[in-house]
PDB file as gemmi writes it, atoms N, CA and C in Angstrom:
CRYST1    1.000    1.000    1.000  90.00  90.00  90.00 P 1                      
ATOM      1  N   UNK A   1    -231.787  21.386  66.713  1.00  0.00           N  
ATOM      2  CA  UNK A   1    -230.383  21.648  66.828  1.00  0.00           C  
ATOM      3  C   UNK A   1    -229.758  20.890  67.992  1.00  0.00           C  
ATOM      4  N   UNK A   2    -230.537  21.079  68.881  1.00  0.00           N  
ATOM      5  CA  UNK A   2    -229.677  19.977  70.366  1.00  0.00           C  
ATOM      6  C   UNK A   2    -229.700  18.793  70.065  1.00  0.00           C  
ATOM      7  N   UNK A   3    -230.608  18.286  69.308  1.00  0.00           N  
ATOM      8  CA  UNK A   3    -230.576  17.079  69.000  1.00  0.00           C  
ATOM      9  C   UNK A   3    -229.321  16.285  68.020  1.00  0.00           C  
ATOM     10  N   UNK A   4    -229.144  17.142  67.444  1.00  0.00           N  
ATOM     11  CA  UNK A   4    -228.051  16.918  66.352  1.00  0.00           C  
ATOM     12  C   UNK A   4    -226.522  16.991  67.582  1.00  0.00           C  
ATOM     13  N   UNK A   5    -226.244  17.866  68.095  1.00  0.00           N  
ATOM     14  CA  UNK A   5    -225.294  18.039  68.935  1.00  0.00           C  
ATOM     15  C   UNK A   5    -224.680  16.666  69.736  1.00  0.00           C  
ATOM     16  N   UNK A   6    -226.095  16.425  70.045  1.00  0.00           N  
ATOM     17  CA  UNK A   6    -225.884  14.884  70.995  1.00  0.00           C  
ATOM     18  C   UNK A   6    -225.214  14.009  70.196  1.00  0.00           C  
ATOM     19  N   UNK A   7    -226.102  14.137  69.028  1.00  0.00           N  
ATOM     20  CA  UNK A   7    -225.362  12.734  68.440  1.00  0.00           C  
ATOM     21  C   UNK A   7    -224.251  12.902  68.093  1.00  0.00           C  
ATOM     22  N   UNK A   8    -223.507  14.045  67.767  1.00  0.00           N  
ATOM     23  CA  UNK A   8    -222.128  14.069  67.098  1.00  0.00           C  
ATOM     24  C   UNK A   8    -221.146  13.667  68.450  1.00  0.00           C  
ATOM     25  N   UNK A   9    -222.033  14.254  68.950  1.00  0.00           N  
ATOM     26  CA  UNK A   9    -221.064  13.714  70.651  1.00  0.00           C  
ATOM     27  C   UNK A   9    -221.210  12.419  70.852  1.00  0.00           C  
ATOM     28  N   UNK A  10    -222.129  11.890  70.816  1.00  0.00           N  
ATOM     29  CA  UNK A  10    -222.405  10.480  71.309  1.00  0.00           C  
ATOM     30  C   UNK A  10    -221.245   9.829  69.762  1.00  0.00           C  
ATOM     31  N   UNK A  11    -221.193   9.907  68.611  1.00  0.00           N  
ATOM     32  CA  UNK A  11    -220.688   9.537  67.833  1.00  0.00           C  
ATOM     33  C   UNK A  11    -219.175   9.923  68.108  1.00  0.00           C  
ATOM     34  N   UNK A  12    -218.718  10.715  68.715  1.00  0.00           N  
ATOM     35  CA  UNK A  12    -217.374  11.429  68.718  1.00  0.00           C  
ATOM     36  C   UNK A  12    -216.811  10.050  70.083  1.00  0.00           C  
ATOM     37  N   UNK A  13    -217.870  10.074  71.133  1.00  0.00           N  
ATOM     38  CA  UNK A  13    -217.499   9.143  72.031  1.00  0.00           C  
ATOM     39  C   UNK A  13    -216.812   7.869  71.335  1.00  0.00           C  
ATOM     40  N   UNK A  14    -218.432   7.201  70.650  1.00  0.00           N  
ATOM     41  CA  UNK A  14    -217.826   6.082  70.476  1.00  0.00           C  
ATOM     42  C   UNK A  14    -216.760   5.930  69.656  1.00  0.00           C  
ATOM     43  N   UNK A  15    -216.624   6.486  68.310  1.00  0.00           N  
ATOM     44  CA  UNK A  15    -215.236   6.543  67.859  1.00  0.00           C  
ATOM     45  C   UNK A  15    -213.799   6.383  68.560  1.00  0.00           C  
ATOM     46  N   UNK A  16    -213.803   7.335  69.636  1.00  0.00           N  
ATOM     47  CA  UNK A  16    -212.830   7.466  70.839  1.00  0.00           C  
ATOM     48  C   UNK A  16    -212.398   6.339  71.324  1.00  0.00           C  
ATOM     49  N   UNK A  17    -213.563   5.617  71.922  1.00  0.00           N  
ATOM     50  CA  UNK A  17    -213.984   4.252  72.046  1.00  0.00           C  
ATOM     51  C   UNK A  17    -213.256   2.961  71.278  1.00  0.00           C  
ATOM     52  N   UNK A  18    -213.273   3.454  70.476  1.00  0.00           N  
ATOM     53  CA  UNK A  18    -212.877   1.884  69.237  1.00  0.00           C  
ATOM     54  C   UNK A  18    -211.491   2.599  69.300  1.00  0.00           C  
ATOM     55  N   UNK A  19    -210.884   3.498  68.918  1.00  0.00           N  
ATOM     56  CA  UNK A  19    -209.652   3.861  68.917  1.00  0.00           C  
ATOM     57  C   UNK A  19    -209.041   3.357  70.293  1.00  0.00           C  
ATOM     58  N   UNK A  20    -209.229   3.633  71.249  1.00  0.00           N  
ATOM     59  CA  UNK A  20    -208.784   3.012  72.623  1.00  0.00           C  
ATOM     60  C   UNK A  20    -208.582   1.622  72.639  1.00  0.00           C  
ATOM     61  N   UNK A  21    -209.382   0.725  71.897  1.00  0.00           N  
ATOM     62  CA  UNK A  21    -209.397  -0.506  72.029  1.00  0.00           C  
ATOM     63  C   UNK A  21    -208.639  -0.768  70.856  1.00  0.00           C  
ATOM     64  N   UNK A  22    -208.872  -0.210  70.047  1.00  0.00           N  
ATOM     65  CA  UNK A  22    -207.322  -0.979  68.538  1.00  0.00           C  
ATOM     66  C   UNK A  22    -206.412  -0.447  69.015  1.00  0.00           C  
ATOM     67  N   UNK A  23    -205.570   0.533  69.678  1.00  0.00           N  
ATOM     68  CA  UNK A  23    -204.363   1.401  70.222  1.00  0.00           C  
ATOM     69  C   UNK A  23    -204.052   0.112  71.125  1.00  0.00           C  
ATOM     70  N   UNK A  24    -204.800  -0.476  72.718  1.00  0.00           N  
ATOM     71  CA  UNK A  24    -204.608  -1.371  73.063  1.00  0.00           C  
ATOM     72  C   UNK A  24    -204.444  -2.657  72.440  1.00  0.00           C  
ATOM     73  N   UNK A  25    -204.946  -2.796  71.809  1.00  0.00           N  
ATOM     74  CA  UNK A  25    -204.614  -3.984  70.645  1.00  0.00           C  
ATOM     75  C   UNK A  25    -203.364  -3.983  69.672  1.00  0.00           C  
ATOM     76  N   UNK A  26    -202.906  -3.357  69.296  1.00  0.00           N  
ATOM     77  CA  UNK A  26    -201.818  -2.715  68.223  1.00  0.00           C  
ATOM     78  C   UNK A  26    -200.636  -3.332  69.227  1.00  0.00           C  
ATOM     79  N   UNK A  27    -200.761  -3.323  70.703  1.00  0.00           N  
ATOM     80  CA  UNK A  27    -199.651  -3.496  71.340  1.00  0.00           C  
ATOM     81  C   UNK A  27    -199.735  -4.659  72.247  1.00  0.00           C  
ATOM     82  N   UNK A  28    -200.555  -5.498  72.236  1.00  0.00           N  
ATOM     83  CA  UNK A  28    -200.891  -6.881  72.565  1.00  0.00           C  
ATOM     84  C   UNK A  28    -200.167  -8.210  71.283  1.00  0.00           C  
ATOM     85  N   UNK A  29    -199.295  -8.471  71.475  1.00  0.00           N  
ATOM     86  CA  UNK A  29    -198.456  -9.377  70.861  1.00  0.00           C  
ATOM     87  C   UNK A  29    -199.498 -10.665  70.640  1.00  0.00           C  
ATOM     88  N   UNK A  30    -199.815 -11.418  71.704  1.00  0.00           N  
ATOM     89  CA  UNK A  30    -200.559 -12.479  71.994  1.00  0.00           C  
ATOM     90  C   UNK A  30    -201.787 -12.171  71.257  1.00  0.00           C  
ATOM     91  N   UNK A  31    -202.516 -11.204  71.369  1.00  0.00           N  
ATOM     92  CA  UNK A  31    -203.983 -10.773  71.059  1.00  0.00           C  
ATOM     93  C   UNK A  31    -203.798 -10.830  69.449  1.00  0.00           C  
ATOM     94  N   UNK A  32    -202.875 -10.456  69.040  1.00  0.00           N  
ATOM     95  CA  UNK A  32    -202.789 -10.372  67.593  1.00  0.00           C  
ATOM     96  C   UNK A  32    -202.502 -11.761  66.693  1.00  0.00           C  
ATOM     97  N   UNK A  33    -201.430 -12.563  67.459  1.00  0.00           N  
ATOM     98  CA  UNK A  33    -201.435 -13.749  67.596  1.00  0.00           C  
ATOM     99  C   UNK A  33    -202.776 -14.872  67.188  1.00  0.00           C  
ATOM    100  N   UNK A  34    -203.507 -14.555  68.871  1.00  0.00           N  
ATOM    101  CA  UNK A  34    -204.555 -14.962  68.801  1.00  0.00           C  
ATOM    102  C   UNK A  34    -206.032 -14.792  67.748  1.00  0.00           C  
ATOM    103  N   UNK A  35    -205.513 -13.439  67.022  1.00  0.00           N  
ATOM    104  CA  UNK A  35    -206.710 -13.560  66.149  1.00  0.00           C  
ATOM    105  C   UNK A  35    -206.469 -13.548  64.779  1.00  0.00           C  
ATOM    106  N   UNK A  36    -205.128 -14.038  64.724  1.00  0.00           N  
ATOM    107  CA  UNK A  36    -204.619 -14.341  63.230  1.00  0.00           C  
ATOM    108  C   UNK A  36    -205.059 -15.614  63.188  1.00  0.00           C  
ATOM    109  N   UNK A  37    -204.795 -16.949  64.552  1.00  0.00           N  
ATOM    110  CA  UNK A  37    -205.217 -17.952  64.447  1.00  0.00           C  
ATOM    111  C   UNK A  37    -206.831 -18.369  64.649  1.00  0.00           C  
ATOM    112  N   UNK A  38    -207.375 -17.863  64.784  1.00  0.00           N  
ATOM    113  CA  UNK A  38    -208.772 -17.187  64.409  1.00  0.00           C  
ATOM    114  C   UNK A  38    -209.427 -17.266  63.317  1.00  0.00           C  
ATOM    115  N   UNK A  39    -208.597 -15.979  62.374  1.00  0.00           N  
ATOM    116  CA  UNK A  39    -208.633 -15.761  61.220  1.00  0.00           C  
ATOM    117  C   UNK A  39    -208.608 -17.137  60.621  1.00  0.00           C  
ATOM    118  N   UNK A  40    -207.585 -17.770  60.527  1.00  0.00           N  
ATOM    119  CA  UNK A  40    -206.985 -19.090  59.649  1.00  0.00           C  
ATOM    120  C   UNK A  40    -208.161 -20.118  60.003  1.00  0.00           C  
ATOM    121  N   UNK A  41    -208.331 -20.018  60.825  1.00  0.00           N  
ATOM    122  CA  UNK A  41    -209.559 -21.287  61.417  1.00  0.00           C  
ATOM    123  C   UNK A  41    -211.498 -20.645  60.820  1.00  0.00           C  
ATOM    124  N   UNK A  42    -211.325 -19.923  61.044  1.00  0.00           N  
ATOM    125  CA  UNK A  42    -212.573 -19.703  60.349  1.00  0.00           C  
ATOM    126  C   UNK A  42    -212.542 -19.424  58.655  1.00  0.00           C  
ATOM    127  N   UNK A  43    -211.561 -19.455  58.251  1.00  0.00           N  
ATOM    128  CA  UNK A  43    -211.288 -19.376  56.818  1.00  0.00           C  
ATOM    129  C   UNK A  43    -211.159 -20.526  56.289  1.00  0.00           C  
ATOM    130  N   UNK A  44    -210.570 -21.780  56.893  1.00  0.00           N  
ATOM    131  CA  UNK A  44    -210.214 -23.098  56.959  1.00  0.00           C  
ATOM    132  C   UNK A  44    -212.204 -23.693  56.623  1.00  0.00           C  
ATOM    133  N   UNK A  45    -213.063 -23.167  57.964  1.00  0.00           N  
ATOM    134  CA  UNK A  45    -214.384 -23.370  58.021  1.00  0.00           C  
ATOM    135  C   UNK A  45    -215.344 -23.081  56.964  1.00  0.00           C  
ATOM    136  N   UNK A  46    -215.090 -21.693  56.935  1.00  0.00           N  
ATOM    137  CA  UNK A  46    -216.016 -21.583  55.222  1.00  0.00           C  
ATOM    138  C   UNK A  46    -215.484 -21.972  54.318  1.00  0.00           C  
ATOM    139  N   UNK A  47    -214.271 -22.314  53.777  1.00  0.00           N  
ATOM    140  CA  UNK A  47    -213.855 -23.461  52.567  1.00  0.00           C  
ATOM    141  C   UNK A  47    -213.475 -24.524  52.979  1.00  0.00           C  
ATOM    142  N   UNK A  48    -214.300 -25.245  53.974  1.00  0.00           N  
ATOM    143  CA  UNK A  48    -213.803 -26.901  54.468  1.00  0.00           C  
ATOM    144  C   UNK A  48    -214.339 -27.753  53.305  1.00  0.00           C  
ATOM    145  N   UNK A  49    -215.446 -27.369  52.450  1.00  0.00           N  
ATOM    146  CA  UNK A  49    -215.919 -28.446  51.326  1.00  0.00           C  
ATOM    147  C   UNK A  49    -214.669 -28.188  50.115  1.00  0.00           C  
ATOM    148  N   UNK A  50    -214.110 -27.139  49.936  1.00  0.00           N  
ATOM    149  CA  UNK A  50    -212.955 -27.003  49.049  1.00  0.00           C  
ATOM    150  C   UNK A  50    -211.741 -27.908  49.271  1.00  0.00           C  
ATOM    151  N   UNK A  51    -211.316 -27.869  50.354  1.00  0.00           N  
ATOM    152  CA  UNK A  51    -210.223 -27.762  51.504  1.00  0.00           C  
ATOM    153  C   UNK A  51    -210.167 -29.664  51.463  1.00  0.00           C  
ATOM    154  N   UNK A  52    -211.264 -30.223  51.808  1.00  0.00           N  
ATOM    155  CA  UNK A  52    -211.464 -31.488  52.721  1.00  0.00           C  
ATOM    156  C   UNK A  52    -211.138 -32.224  50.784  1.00  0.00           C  
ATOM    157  N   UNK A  53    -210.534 -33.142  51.265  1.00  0.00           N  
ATOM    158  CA  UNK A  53    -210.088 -34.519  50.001  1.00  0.00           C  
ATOM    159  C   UNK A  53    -211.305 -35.011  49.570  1.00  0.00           C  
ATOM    160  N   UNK A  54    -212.061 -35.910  50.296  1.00  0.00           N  
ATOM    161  CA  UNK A  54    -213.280 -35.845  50.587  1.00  0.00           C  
ATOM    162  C   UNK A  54    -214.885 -35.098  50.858  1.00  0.00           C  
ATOM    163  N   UNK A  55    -215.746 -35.894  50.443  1.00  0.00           N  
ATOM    164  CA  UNK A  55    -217.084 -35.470  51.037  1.00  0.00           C  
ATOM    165  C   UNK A  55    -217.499 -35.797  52.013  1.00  0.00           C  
ATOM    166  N   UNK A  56    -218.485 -35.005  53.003  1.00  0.00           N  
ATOM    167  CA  UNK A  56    -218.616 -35.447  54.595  1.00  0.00           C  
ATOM    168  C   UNK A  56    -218.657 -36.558  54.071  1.00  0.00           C  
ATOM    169  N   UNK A  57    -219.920 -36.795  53.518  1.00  0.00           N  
ATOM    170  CA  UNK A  57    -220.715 -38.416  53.626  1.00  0.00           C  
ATOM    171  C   UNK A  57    -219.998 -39.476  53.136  1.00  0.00           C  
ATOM    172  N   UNK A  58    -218.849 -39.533  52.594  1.00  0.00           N  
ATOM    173  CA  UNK A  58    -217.800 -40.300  52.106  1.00  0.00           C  
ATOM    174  C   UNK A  58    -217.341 -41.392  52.688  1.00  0.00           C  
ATOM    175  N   UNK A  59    -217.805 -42.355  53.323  1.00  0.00           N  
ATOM    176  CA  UNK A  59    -216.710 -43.605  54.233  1.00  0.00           C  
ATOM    177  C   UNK A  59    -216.718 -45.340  53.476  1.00  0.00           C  
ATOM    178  N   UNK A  60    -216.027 -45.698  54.429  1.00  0.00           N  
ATOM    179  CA  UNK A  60    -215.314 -46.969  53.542  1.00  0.00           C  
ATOM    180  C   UNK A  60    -215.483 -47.630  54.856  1.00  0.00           C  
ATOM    181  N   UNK A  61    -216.463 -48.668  55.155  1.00  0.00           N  
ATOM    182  CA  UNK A  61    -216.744 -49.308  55.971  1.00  0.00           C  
ATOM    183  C   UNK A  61    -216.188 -50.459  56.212  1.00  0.00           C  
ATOM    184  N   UNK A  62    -215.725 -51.070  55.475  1.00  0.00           N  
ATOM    185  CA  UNK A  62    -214.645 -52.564  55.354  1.00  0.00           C  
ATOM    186  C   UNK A  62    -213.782 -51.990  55.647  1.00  0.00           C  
ATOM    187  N   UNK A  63    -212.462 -50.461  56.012  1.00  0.00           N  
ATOM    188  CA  UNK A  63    -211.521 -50.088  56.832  1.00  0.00           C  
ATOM    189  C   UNK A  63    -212.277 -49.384  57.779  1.00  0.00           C  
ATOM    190  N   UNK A  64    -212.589 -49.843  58.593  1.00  0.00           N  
ATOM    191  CA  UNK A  64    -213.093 -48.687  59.940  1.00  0.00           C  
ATOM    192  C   UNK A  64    -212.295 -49.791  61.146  1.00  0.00           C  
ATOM    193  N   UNK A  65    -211.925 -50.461  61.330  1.00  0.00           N  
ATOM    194  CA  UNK A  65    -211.378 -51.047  62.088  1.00  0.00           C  
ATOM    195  C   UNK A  65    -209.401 -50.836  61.903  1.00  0.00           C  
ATOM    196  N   UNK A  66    -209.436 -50.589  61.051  1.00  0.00           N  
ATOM    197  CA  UNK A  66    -207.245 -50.389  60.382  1.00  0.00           C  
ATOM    198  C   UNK A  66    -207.400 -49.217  61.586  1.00  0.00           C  
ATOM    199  N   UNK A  67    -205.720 -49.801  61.676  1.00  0.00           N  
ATOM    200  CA  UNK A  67    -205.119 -48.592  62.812  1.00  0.00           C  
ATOM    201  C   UNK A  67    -204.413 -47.632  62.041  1.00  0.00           C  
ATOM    202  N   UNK A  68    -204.179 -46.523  62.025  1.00  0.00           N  
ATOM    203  CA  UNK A  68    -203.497 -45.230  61.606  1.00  0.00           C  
ATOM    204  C   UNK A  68    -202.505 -45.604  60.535  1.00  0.00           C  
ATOM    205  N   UNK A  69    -202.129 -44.505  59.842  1.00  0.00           N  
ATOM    206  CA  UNK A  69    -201.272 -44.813  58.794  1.00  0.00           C  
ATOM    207  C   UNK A  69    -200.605 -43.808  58.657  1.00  0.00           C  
ATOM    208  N   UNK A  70    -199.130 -44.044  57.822  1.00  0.00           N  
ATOM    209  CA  UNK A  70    -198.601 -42.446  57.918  1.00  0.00           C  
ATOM    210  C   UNK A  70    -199.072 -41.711  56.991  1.00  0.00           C  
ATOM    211  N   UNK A  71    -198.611 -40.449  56.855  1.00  0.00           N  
ATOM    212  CA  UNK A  71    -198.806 -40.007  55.284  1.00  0.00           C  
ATOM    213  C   UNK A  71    -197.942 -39.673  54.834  1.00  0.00           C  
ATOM    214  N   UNK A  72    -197.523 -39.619  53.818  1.00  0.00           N  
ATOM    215  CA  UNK A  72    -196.617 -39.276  52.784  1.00  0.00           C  
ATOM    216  C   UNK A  72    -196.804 -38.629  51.688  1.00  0.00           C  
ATOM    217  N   UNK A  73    -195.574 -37.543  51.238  1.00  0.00           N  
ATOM    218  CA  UNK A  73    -195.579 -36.381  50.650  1.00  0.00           C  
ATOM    219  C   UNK A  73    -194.919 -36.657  49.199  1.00  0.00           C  
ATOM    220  N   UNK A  74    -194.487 -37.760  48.840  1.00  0.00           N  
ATOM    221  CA  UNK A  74    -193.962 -38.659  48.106  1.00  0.00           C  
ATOM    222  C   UNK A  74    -194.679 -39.766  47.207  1.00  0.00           C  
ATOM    223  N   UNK A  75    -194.617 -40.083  45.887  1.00  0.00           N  
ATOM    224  CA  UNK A  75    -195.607 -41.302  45.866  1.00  0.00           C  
ATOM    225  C   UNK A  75    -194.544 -42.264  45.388  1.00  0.00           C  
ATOM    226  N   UNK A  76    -194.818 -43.154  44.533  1.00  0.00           N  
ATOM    227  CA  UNK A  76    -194.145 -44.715  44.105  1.00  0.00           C  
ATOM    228  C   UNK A  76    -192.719 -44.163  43.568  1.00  0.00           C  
ATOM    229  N   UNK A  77    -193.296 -43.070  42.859  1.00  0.00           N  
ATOM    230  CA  UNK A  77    -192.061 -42.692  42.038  1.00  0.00           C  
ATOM    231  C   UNK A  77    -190.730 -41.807  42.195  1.00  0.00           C  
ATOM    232  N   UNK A  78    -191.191 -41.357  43.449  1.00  0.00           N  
ATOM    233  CA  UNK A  78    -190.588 -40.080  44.025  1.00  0.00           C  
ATOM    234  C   UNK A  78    -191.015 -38.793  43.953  1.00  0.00           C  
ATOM    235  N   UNK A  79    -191.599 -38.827  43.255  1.00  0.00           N  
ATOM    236  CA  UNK A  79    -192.431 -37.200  42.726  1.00  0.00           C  
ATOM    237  C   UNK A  79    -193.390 -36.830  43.756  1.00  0.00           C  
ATOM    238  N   UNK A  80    -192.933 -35.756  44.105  1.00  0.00           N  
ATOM    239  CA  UNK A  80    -193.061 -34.578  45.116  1.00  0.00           C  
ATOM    240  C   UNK A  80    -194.908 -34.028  44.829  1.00  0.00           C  
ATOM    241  N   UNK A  81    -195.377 -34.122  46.013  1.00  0.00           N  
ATOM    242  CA  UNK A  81    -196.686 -33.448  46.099  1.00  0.00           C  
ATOM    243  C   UNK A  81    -197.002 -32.637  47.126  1.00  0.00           C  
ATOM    244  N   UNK A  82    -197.810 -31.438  47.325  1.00  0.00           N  
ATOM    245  CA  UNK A  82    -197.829 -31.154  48.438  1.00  0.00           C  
ATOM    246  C   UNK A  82    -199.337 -31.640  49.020  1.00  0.00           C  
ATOM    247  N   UNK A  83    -199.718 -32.342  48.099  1.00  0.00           N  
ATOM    248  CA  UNK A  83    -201.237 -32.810  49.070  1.00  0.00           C  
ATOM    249  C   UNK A  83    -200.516 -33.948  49.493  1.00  0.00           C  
ATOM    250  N   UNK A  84    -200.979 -34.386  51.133  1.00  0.00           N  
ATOM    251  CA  UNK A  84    -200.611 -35.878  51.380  1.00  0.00           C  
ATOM    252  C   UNK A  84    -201.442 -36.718  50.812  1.00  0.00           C  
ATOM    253  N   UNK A  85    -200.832 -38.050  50.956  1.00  0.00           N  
ATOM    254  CA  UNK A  85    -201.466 -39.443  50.356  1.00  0.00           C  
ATOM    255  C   UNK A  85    -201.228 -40.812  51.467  1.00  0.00           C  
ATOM    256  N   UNK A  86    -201.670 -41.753  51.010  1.00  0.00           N  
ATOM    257  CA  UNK A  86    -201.963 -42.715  51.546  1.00  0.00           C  
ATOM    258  C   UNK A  86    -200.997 -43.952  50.882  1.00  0.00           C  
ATOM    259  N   UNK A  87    -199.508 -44.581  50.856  1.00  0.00           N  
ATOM    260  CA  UNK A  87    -199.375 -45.440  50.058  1.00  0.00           C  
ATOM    261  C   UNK A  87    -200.266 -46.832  49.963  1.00  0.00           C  
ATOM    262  N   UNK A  88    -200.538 -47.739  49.304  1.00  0.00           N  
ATOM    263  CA  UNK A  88    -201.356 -49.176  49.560  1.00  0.00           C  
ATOM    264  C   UNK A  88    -200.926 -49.772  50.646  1.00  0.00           C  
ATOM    265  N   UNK A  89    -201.870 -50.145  51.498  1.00  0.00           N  
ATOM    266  CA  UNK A  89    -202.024 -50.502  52.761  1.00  0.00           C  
ATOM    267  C   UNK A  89    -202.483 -51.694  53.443  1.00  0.00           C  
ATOM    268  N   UNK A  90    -201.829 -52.992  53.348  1.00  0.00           N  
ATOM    269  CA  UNK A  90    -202.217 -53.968  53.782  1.00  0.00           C  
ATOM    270  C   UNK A  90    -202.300 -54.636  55.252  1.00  0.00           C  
ATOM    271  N   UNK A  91    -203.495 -55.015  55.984  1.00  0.00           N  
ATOM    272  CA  UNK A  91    -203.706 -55.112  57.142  1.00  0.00           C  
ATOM    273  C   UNK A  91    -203.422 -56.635  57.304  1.00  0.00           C  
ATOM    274  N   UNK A  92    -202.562 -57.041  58.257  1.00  0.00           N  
ATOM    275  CA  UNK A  92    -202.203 -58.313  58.554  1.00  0.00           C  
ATOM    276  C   UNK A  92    -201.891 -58.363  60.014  1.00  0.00           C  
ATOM    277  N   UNK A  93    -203.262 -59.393  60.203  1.00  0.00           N  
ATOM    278  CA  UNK A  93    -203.775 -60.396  61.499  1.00  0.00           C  
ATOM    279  C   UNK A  93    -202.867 -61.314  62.182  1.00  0.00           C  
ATOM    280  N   UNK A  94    -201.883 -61.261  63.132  1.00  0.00           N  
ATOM    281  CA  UNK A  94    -201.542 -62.204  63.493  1.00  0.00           C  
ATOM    282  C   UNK A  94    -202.072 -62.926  64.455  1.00  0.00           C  
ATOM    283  N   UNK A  95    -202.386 -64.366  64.735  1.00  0.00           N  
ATOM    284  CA  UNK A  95    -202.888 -64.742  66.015  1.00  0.00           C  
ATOM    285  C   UNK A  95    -201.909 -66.061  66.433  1.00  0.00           C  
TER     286      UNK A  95                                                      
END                                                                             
């Protein structure tokens, strides 16, 4: 019987416990903030093979030297996408 007692107590504590800390939390603006962007980033992480255009191992070694490009939400025709794209991209050397 004492034995049982403890634990409901020891269980009653910690409960108490976690309530204290979500009550403090509930009213932390920033904290909530902070773990929404959290949230989004580790959700981003376990579907990055969904997510990513590409496969890691994917590269194009004849452009590894091109400097940045914009992207655009638009293609040739005008028609609206919400994935970005790349229009054709020609690199020209002056010397």
């Amino acid at each position: 019987m004492r034995f049982k007692k403890e634990k409901t107590i020891e269980l009653a504590e910690e409960n108490s416990n976690r309530k204290n800390v979500f009550s403090r939390l509930k009213r932390h603006k920033l904290a909530w903030t902070g773990g929404i962007i959290l949230l989004i980033l580790y959700t981003a992480a376990i579907f990055a093979d969904f997510i990513s255009p590409y496969s890691y191992d994917t590269e194009n070694r004849l452009r590894q030297y091109e400097p940045p490009v914009a992207l655009y939400f638009k293609d040739e025709t005008g028609k609206f996408s919400l994935r970005p794209y790349i229009h054709n991209y020609r690199l020209i050397i002056e010397i």
